[in-house]
C-alpha positions, 0 to 999 in steps of 0.5 A, a space after each residue: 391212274 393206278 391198275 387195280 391190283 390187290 394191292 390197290 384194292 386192299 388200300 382202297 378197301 381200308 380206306 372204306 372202312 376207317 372212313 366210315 368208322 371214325 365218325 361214329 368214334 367222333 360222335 361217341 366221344 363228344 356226345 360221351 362228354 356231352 351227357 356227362 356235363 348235361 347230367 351234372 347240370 341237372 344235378 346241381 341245378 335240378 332243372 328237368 330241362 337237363 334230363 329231358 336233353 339228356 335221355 334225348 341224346 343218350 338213345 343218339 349216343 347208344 347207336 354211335 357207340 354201337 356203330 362204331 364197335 361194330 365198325 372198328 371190330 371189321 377195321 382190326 381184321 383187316 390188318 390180318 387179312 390185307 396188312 399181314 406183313 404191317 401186322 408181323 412187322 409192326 404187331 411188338 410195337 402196336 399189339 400190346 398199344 392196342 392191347 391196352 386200349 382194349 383193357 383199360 378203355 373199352 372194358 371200361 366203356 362196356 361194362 358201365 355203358 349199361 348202368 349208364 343206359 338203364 341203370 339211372 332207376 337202380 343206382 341212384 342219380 349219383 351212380 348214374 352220373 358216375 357210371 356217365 363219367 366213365 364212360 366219358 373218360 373211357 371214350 378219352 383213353 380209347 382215343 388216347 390210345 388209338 392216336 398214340 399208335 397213329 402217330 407213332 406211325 407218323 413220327 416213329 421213335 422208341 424203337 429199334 429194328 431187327 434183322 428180320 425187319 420188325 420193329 422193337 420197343 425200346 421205350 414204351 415212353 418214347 413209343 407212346 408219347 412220340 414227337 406228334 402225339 401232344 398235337 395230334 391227340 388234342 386235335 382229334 379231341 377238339 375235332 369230336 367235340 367240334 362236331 358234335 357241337 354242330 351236330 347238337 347246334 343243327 338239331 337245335 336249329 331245326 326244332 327251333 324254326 318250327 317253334 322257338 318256345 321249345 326250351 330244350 331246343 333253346 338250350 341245346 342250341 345255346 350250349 352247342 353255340 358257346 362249345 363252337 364259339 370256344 373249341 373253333 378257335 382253340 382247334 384253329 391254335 392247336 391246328 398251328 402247332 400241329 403245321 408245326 409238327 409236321 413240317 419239322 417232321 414230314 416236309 413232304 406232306 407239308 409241301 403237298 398240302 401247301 401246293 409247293 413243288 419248289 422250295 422256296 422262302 416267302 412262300 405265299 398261301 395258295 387259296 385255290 388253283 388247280 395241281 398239275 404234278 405233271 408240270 410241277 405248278 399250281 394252275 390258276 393260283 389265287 395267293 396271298 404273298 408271304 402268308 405260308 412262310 408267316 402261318 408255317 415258320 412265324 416268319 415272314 421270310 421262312 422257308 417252305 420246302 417243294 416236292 421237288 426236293 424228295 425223289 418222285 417215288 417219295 411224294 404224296 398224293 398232291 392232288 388229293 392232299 392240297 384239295 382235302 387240306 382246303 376242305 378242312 381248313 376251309 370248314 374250320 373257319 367257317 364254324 369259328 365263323 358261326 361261333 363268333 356270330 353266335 357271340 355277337 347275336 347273344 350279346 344283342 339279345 337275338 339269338 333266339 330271334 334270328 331265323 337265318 342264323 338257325 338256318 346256317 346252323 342246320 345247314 352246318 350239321 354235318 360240317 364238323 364231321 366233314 372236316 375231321 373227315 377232311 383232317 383223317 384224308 390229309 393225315 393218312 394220304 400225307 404218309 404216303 407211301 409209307 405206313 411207318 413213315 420213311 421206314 416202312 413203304 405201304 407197298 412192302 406192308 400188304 399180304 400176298 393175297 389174289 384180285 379176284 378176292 379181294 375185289 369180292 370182299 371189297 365189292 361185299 363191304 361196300 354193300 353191307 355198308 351202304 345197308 347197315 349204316 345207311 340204315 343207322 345213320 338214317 335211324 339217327 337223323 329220324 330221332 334227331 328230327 323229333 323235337 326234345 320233349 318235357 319228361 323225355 323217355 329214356 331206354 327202355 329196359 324192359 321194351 323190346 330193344 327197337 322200342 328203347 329207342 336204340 334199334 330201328 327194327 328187328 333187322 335193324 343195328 344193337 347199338 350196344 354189341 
C-alpha cells in the first residue's frame, strides 16, 4: 500500500479525470456514426421511422459531446500542473500531435456540430446529412489522433533524445504510426461502437417490455443487435492481434495480465485465482492447460514470459492488471454472446417475442463502457511505471508540487465531478427512458436551451460548450 504523497495523488487525480472522460469520447464517437447512417437510412428510404430515431438520439448525442469537451479540456491542464516534467520533456513530440487533433478534428466537429443540431430546416436534408458525416468523421480523426499519442507512449519510435532529456521527433511517420497504433487505433473504434450498441439494445430493450408495437424501439434493438452481432467478434480478432502487439513489445504487461510470474511454455489460461505478489503464484487457480501459449504465440508450446524476469522495480501492478484484464474479456464474450443469440432469435422469427432476452438486453446497457473501462485500466496500469515506456519512469514525469494542494484539487475534482456529471448522465438516462415517438422533436433552436433538450435546467451541462 502506498503513502499518499504528491506524487501519488497527482496519478490518482488523473486517473479520475481520464476515467470519466473517456466515456463521453466512446459515446460521442459510436452515436457520431450512428446518426450518420440513421439519416442516410431516412434519405434513401424516407421512412420517418428513421428520423424519429435520429432527432431521438441527437439530443443524447449533444450531451456527450459536450461532456466530453468539458472533461477533456480539465484532463490537458492537468499535464501542465501535475506532469510538467512529462509535458517539457514529451511537449516536441506530443504538442504538435495534439496540436493537429485540435485543428483538424475538433474545429471540424465544432464548426458543423451546430448545422448538424439545428441546421436541418435551413440547409437542406442533403446538407444536413453532410454536416452529420463530418461530424462523424471528425469524431474519427479526434480518436485517430489521441491514440496515436497514446501509443506512442506505449510503443515509442521515431525519436531521438537530447542531452537535456526530452524527446525529438525524427519521424513524424514513425512517431505517428508507431508499432501499436494499427491495433490500438481500431480497437478503441470497435470498442465505442460496441458500446454504444449496447447502450442503443438496452434503451430499445426497455421500451419494448412495456409495449412492443413501438416501431422505433423495434428498430432501434434491431440495428443495435446486428452491430453486437458483427463488431463483438470482430473486437474478439482485432483484440488478438493486439495480445500480440504487446507481448513482442511489453512482456511485462502481458505477464501480469496472464498471472504469469514465472516464464514458462505451455502456460495455461488462468480463469480465476487470486494474485499473491508476495509469494510469486496465483492462489486457488482454475486453469485450462496449454490455452495461454495457444491464445498469445498460436502455438501450443509457445512461451509466455513471468514477472520474475523483469527486476521488482520494473513490474505493473498484478493485481489490478490480472482482475481488469478478466473484466474485460470476460464482458467481451458476454456481448458476443448476446449477439449470437440475437442471430438465432431473428433467424426464428422471435426476436420481438422473447422478453427474457430484452431483459438481458437492459441489463447489458452499461456492459460495453464497462469493458472499454476494463480495456483503458489495463492499458494504462500495464505501462507502469513508466509514462513513455521503458524511457521515461512515472516517478520522474510529476511536477514538484506540495500534498496539501493537491490533495485540495483532488478532493474539489471529485466533488464537482460527482455533481456535474452525475447530473449529465443522470440527464441521459431520463431521455433515454422516454420512449422514441412517431415525429420526434429535435433541438429546439429558438427554446430556451434546457428546453432543447440538451440542458437539464438552468444550473445544468451546455452540451455544446
Amino acid at each position: 500500500m502506498f503513502a499518499l504523497d504528491a506524487f501519488h495523488l497527482a496519478r490518482i487525480q488523473f486517473a479520475v479525470t481520464v476515467m470519466a472522460h473517456i466515456v463521453f469520447p466512446a459515446l460521442s464517437i459510436g452515436l457520431a456514426s450512428y446518426l450518420a447512417v440513421l439519416e442516410a437510412l431516412w434519405l434513401r428510404t424516407g421512412k420517418p421511422v428513421y428520423l424519429d430515431l435520429f432527432r431521438y438520439w441527437l439530443k443524447v448525442f449533444s450531451l456527450a459531446f459536450g461532456m466530453g469537451v468539458v472533461s477533456g479540456v480539465v484532463m490537458s491542464y492537468q499535464f501542465g500542473t501535475n506532469w510538467g516534467a512529462f509535458a517539457d520533456k514529451t511537449g516536441p513530440v506530443i504538442g504538435p500531435i495534439m496540436g493537429y487533433e485540435v485543428l483538424s478534428a475538433f474545429f471540424l466537429e465544432a464548426g458543423f456540430l451546430g448545422v448538424m443540431l439545428f441546421g436541418m430546416e435551413r440547409v437542406g436534408p442533403r446538407l444536413h446529412f453532410a454536416a452529420t458525416c463530418v461530424v462523424a468523421v471528425g469524431t474519427l480523426i479526434s480518436a485517430f489522433w489521441i491514440l496515436s499519442v497514446n501509443s506512442w507512449m506505449q510503443t515509442p519510435d521515431g525519436y531521438a533524445i537530447a542531452p537535456d532529456g526530452r524527446f525529438l521527433p525524427e519521424s513524424w511517420w514513425r512517431i505517428i504510426f508507431n508499432p501499436s497504433f494499427f491495433v490500438r487505433f481500431p480497437h478503441m473504434v470497435l470498442s465505442s461502437y460496441l458500446s454504444v450498441a449496447f447502450v442503443v439494445a438496452s434503451a430499445g430493450a426497455w421500451h419494448l417490455l412495456r409495449d412492443t408495437s413501438n416501431s422505433a424501439a423495434r428498430t432501434m434493438f434491431s440495428m443495435a443487435m446486428w452491430m453486437a452481432a458483427i463488431v463483438a467478434p470482430a473486437q474478439i480478432l482485432v483484440g488478438d492481434f493486439h495480445g500480440l502487439n504487446t507481448l513482442r513489445y511489453q512482456p511485462a504487461k502481458i505477464a501480469a495480465m496472464e498471472g504469469s510470474f514465472e516464464p514458462r511454455r505451455g502456460a495455461p489460461l488462468i480463469l480465476f485465482g487470486l494474485p499473491n505478489p508476495a509469494q510469486g503464484r496465483i492462489d486457488y487457480e482454475i486453469a485450462i492447460p496449454h490455452a495461454s501459449s495457444l491464445i498469445l504465440t498460436h502455438e501450443w508450446d509457445g512461451a509466455v514470459p513471468g514477472l520474475n524476469q523483469f527486476a521488482p522495480g520494473d513490474r505493473p501492478n498484478v493485481s489490478i492488471l490480472f482482475w481488469s484484464f478478466r473484466i474485460m474479456v470476460g464482458l467481451g464474450m458476454a456481448m458476443a454472446g448476446v449477439g449470437l443469440t440475437s442471430l438465432w432469435l431473428r433467424r426464428r422469427g422471435r426476436l420481438f417475442q422473447s422478453r427474457w432476452f430484452f431483459w438481458i438486453a437492459t441489463v447489458m446497457g452499461p456492459a460495453g463502457l464497462t469493458a472499454l473501462l476494463a480495456g483503458w485500466v489495463t492499458t494504462e496500469v500495464g505501462r507502469q511505471p513508466y509514462t513513455v515506456y521503458g524511457l521515461l519512469r512515472t516517478a520522474d514525469s510529476a511536477s514538484p508540487i506540495g500534498a496539501p494542494g493537491l490533495a485540495i484539487s483532488l478532493a474539489a475534482f471529485v466533488l464537482v465531478y460527482l455533481f456535474v456529471f452525475g447530473s449529465g448522465i443522470g440527464f441521459m438516462l431520463r431521455l433515454m427512458a422516454k420512449p422514441p415517438m412517431p415525429h420526434e422533436a429535435g433541438p429546439d433552436p429558438h427554446a430556451p436551451v434546457h428546453a432543447a433538450g440538451i440542458m437539464p435546467g438552468p444550473a445544468g451541462l451546455a452540451a455544446g460548450e
